[in-house]
Residue, then its C-alpha position, 0 to 999 in steps of 0.5 A: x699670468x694675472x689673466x691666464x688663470x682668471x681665463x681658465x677659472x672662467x673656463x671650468x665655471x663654464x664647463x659645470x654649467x653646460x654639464x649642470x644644463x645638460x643633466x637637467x634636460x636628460x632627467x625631464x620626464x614626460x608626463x603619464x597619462x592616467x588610466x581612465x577610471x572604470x565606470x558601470x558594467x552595463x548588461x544588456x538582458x535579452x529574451x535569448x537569455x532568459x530560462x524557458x521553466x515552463x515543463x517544469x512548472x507543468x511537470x510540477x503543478x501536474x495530478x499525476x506524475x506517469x513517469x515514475x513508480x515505487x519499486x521495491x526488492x521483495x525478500x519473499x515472492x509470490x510469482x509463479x509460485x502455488x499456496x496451500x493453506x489450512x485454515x481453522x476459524x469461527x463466525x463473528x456474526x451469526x445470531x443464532x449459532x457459534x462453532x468452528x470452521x475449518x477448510x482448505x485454500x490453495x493459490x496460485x499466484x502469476x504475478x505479485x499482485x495477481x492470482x486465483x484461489x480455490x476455498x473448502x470450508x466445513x462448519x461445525x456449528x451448534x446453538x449459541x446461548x441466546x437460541x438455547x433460551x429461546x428453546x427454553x422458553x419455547x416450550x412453554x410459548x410454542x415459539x422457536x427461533x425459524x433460521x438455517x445453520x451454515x454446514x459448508x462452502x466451495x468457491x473460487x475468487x480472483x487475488x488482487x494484491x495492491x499493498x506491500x509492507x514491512x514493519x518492525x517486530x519489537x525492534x528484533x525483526x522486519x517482517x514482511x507481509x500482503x494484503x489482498x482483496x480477492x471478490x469470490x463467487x461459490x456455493x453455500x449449504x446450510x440446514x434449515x433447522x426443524x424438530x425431528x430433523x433438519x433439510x439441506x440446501x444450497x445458495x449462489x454465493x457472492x463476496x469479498x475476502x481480506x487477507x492479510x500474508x505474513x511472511x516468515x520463510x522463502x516456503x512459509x507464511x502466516x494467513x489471515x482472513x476476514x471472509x464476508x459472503x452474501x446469500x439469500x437462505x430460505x427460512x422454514x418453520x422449526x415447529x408446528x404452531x397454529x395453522x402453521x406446519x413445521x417446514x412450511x417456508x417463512x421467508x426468503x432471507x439475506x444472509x451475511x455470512x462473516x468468519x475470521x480465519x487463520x492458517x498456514x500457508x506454504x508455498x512452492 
């Protein structure tokens, strides 16, 4: 009995320890390689990459760029449309007279910055204060100013329209407005002025006007004009003096003529 329980005490220790055995190399991990570590990202640049900017740069460093223009939407158009102006105004630089000019000035305009015009003026002019003294004086010394008297004008021009604007009145309003050069060619009379009576004549005339529309209505505009024009006048004797004889020629002179004008200008 003695030895039958020592052998089956040595039998259970032996079982635990083939079982302890057995659990320890189940549970044996292999061990895991780790990731290897991420290193530089090498980029390789080739010229197949690169950006070709160069019509930019052109495009950029360029004088003038052809490509594009200003556009604007006109509240109030010109083209294809007639304009008829009465105009009222003076002289600015007459040496000899002052007065008032009236006249007529139609257009027609093909397209915004092109078109033509026709002009009629009238002058009514008479001598200013400085000619009046020298009449004075004339009595005593026989001297007299020797000069013509602008009476009219007709002539045509060409409108050339390279400005287009608007601009704020009082903050209340935009108003709208041209301006254009127009090169004319026409006729000028003037009087030669002489005691007892004067003598018409006539001279080619050639010049430039601008014109400054300011527009209120799809009909109606407001019109300015700095009119400059150039003739040659010839000049007489107003009086006889000496061996000089009254309407004898002194000279042929150049004149500039220079007048402000303004008008209605209706439209249709």
């Amino acid at each position: 009995m003695k030895y039958t329980t020592a052998f089956g005490i040595s039998v259970v220790l032996a079982v635990v320890l083939a079982s302890s055995a057995h659990a320890q190399g189940g549970k044996k991990a292999t061990p895991s390689t780790p990731p290897p570590a991420a290193g530089p990202v090498s980029e390789k640049v080739t010229k197949d990459d690169k950006v070709d900017i160069t019509d930019l740069e052109n495009k950029y460093w360029a004088p003038k760029d052809t490509d594009f223009s200003v556009v604007q939407n006109r509240t109030y158009s010109k083209e294809r449309k007639f304009m008829l102006a009465p105009q009222w105004g003076g002289p600015i630089n007459d040496a000899y007279s002052e007065g008032s000019i009236g006249g007529l000035t139609a257009n027609y305009f093909w397209s915004e910055r092109m078109g033509v015009q026709a002009t009629f003026l009238q002058a009514d002019l008479v001598n200013n204060n400085a000619t009046n003294d020298i009449g004075e004086l004339s009595q005593v010394s026989g001297a007299a100013p020797d000069h013509g008297k602008l009476t009219g004008y007709l002539g045509v021009g060409i409108n050339i329209v390279p400005f287009y604007a608007k601009m704020s009145f009082w903050g209340k309003r935009i108003i709208y407005f041209d301006m254009a050069f127009t090169p004319t060619l026409g006729m000028t009379s003037y009087d030669q002025q002489m005691e007892g009576g004067n003598k018409s004549k006539s001279a080619l005339t050639y010049g430039l006007d601008v014109t400054q529309y300011f527009f209120f209505a799809k009909w109606f505009a407001v019109r300015v004009d700095l009119k400059n024009q150039f003739y040659t006048q010839e000049v007489v004797k107003f009086r006889t003096t000496g061996s000089l004889i009254k309407g004898s020629k002194v000279s042929d002179k150049s004149i500039q003529d220079s007048m402000f004008l303004l008008g209605a200008a209706f439209y249709f």
